[in-house]
C-alpha positions in Angstrom: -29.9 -85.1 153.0 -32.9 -87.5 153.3 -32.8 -90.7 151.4 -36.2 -91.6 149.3 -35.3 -94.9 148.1 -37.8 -97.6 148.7 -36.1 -101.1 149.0 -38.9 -102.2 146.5 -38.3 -99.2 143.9 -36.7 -100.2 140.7 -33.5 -98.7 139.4 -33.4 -97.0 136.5 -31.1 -97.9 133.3 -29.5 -94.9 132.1 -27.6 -94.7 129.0 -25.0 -92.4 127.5 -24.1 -93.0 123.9 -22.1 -91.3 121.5 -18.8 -91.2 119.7 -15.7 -92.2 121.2 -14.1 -89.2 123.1 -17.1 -87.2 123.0 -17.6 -87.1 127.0 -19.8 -90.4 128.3 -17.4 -91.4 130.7 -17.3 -88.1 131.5 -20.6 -87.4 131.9 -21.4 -90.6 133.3 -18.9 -90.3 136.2 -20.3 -86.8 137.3 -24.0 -88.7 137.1 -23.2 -91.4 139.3 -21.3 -88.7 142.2 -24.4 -86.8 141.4 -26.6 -89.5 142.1 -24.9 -90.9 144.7 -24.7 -87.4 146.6 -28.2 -87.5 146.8 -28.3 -91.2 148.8 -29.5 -93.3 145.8 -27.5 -96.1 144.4 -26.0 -96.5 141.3 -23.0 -98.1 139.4 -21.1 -97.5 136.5 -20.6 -99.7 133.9 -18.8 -99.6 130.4 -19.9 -102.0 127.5 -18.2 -103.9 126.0 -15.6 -105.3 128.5 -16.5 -108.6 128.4 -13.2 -109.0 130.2 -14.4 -108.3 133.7 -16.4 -110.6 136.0 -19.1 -107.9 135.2 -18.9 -108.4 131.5 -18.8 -112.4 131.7 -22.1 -112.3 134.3 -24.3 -110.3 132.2 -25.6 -113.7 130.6 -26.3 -114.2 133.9 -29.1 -111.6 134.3 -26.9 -109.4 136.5 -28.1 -106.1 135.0 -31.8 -107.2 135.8 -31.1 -108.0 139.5 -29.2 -104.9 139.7 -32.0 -102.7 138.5 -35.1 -105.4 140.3 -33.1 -104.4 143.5 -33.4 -100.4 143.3 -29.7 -100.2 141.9 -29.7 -97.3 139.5 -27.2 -98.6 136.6 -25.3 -95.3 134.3 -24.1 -97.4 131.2 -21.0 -95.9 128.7 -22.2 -97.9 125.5 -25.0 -100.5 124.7 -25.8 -102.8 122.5 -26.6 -99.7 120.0 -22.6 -99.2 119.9 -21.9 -103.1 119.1 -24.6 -102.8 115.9 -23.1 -99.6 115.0 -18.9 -100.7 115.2 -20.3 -103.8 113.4 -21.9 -102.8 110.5 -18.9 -100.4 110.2 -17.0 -103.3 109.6 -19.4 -104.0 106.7 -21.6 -107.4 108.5 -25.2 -106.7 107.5 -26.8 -104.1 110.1 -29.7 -106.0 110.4 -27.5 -109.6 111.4 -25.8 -107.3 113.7 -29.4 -106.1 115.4 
């Protein structure tokens, strides 16, 4: 299968939210074997885990070089989910924006 990735093409930042057990992970892993089958590279991340070197270098810009290098990233949870689990535990929503 021929690869079309450009060493200067962007990745794209794709996002899978939703309530817990509703399938991201799920969907996110067949995404990235999708992707992946078809020569483009891509990652899987989870948010938060602020416990993993991933987690304590994205202060550190690391999702921008990832995606300014042509890496494709396929995130379970963003920031959307850390407002939303917040403000469920009754902090202002717009503090937690």
């Amino acid at each position: 299968m021929e690869n079309n990735h450009h060493s200067d093409a962007r990745g794209a930042l794709i996002i899978l939210e939703g309530l817990d057990r509703s399938g991201k992970t799920s969907q996110s892993g067949r995404l990235v074997s999708y992707l992946n089958g078809l020569g483009h590279p891509v990652e899987s991340w989870r948010f938060p885990d602020r416990d993993t070197a991933v987690g304590k270098m994205i202060s550190a810009s690391l999702l921008e070089a990832k995606l300014k290098s042509g890496t494709s990233l396929i995130i379970d949870r963003y920031s959307h989910s850390g407002v939303v689990f917040s403000s469920a535990k009754s902090l202002d929503i717009e503090w937690c924006k």
